[in-house]
N, C-alpha and C positions, 0 to 999 in steps of 0.2 A: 848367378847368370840371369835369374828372373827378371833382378834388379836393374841388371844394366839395358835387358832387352824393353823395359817397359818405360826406360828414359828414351830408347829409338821409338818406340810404335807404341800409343798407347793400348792397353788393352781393348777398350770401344773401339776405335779404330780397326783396329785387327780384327774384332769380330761382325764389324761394319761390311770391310772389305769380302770376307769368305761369303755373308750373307750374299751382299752384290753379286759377286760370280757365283756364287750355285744358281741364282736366280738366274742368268745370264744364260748359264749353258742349258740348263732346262728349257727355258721360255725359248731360247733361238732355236734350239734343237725341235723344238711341238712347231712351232712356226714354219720352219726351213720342212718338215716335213710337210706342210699343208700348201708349199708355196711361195710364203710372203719371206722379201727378204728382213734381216731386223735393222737396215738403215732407216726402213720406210716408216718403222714400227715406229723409233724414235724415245724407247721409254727412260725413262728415268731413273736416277740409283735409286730414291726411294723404292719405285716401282716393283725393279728387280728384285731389291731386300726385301719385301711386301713375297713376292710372287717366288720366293726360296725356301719359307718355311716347309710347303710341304714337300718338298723335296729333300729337306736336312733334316728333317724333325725323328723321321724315322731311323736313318743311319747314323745321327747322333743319340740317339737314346740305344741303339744296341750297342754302341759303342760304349757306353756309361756302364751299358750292363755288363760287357766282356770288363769292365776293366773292375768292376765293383767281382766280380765274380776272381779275377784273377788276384785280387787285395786281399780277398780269405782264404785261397787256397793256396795260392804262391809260395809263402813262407812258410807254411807248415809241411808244406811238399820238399822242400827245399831243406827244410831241417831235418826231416827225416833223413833224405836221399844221405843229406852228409854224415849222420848218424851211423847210418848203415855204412857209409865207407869207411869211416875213421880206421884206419890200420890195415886196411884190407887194399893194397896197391896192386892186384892184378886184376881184379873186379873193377877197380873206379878205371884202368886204362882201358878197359873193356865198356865203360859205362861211356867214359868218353870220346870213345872210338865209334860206339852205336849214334850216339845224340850228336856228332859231328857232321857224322854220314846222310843222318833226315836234314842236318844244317845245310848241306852243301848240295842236298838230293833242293829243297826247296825252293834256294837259291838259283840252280842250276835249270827246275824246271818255269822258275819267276821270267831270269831272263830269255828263255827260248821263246816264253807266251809275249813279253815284251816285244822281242824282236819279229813276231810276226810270224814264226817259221809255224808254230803249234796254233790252232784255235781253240783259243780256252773258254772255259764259261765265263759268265761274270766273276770278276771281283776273283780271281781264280789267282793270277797272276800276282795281285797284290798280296795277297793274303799268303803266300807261297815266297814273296821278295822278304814281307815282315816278320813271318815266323823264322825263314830259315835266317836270317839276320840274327835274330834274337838266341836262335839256339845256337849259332857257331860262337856266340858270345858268352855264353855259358857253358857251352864244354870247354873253351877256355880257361873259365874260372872254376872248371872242376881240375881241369890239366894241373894249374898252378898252385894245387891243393898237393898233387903228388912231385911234383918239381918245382918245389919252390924258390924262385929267383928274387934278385934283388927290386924291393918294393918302389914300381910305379910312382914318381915324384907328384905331387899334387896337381900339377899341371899337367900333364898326361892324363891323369885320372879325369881332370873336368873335361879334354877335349875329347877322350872316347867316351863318356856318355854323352854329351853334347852331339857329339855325331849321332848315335845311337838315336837319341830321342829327334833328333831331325829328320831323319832315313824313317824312322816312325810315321812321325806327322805328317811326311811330304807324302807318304803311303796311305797313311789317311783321309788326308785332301784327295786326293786321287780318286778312290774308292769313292769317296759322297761325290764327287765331281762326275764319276762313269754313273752313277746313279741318278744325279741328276737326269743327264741324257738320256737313259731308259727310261726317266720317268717324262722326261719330254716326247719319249718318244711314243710312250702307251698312251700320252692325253691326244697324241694327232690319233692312234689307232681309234681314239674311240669317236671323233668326228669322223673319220674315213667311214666306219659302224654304223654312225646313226650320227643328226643333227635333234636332237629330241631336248638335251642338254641347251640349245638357244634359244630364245627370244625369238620368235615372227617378225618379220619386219616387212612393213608397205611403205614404198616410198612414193611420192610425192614429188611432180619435175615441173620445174615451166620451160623447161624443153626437152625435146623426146631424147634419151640416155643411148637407146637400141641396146637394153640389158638382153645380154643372150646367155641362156644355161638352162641345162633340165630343171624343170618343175617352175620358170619365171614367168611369167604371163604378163601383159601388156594392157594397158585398156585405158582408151581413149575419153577422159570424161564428154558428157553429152553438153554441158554448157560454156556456152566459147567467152566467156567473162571469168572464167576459173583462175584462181592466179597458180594453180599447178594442176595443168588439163591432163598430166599423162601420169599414170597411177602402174605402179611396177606390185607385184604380189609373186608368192613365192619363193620369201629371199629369209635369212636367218645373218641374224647380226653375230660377227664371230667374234670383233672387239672395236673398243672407240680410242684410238691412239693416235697422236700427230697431227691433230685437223683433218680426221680424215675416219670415217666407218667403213669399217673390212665386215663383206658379207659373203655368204657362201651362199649358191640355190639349193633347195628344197630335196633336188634327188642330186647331189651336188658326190654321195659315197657312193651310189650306184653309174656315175657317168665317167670311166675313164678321160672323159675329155675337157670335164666342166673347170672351170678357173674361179680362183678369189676374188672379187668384186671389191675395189675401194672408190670411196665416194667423198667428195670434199665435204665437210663441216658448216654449210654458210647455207646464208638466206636463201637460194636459189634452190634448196629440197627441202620438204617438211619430210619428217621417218616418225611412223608409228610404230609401236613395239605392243607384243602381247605374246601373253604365255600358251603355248599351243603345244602340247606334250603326245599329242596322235599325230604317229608317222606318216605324211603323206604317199599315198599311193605312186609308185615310181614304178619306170622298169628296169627288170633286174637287169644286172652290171653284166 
């Protein structure tokens, strides 16, 4: 199956694409919360694979660890369980009557949290669609241990694990994908917090802008030969995408009313930047 799938998609490829969309949904999701839509943003698949890692890096490494954790215990579990059953058929119907029931209970509360009826925590739903998947599959193959029928032809056997391991993965994807978005969603929390994390920015106009938002300030240079007489302070660079600098003001989390500032890329503004890590005085929200 490996084989055939990696003559459709190469491997790079495939792990091209996920990077791109985790990137994607984190970055538009921090963005859409600040404001800005991601037409305007304009980024690129580099960008977005760039701007993925920290958002996969963690939920594929605990992934690696449930799975390295479940590769040592699995089969020793598993051999025991049968060990203990060997001859004893009213305990393994009893065994598979218990591990059916968490099957069907997991399954059961996956899709209620899917369908919206329940609010679940994170990753609750997933985790509840995958396990209980997994277990109604293996009280199966303990079922078939005490009733045993005529054996599964080979092609059968490859299309139910193949299901199995896709109903997996797409459950996977999932999981890092609602993670992403949380994690898109705590980077806008922490600009809504504080702008302390940006760059200063003075802009620089040869014609007046009328930048308006808490903490912006205006000032007219005094000499009329200036090739940018009107000087904007106040402002914090949020990012530089599309020909185009997205700035927020200064008390930009304290003003329910302040908006994103974008400014074109060209000769017509000089933007100074400097590291200024002291919160400006603002008034509370």
């Amino acid at each position: 199956m490996w084989g055939i799938l990696t003559h459709i998609v190469a491997p790079t490829t495939f792990v091209a694409a996920i990077m791109v969309y985790f990137g994607e949904v984190s970055t538009n999701k921090m963005y859409a919360s600040l404001g800005v839509d991601q037409s305007m943003l304009g980024l690129s698949y580099q960008e977005y694979a760039l701007r993925s890692v920290p958002s996969a890096i963690e939920p594929l490494v605990l992934v690696l660890v449930v799975i390295l954790a479940m590769a040592l215990t699995a089969p020793s579990a598993h051999l025991w369980l049968t060990r203990f059953l060997t001859g004893r058929r009213t305990a393994t119907l009893w065994t598979v009557a218990v591990v059916a029931a968490f099957g069907v209970a997991g399954v059961v509360v996956g899709m209620i949290g899917m369908s919206g009826q329940m609010r679940l925590t994170h990753f609750v739903t997933q985790i509840c669609l995958g396990l209980g998947a997994v277990v109604l599959v293996y009280s199966a193959a303990l079922y078939n241990r005490v009733n045993p029928r005529r054996p599964a032809s080979s092609t059968d056997q490859v299309l139910g694990r193949t299901i199995c391991i896709a109903l997996i993965l797409i459950l996977l994807l999932w999981s890092v994908a609602a993670f992403a978005r949380q994690r898109g969603v705590e980077e806008a929390k922490k600009y809504w917090t504080s702008q302390k994390g940006l760059p200063s920015t003075v802009v620089y106009a040869a014609r007046r802008l009328y930048l308006e938002g808490p903490g912006i300030t205006e000032t007219t240079l005094p000499d009329p030969n200036a090739m940018f007489p009107y000087r904007y302070t106040g402002l914090r660079l949020l990012t530089h995408s599309n020909e185009r600098y997205f700035l927020l003001p200064d008390c930009w989390s304290t003003s329910p009313g302040a908006r994103v500032i974008a400014l074109p890329a060209n000769d017509s503004l000089r933007l100074e930047f400097s590291v200024i890590k002291i919160q400006p005085a603002c008034p509370s929200s």
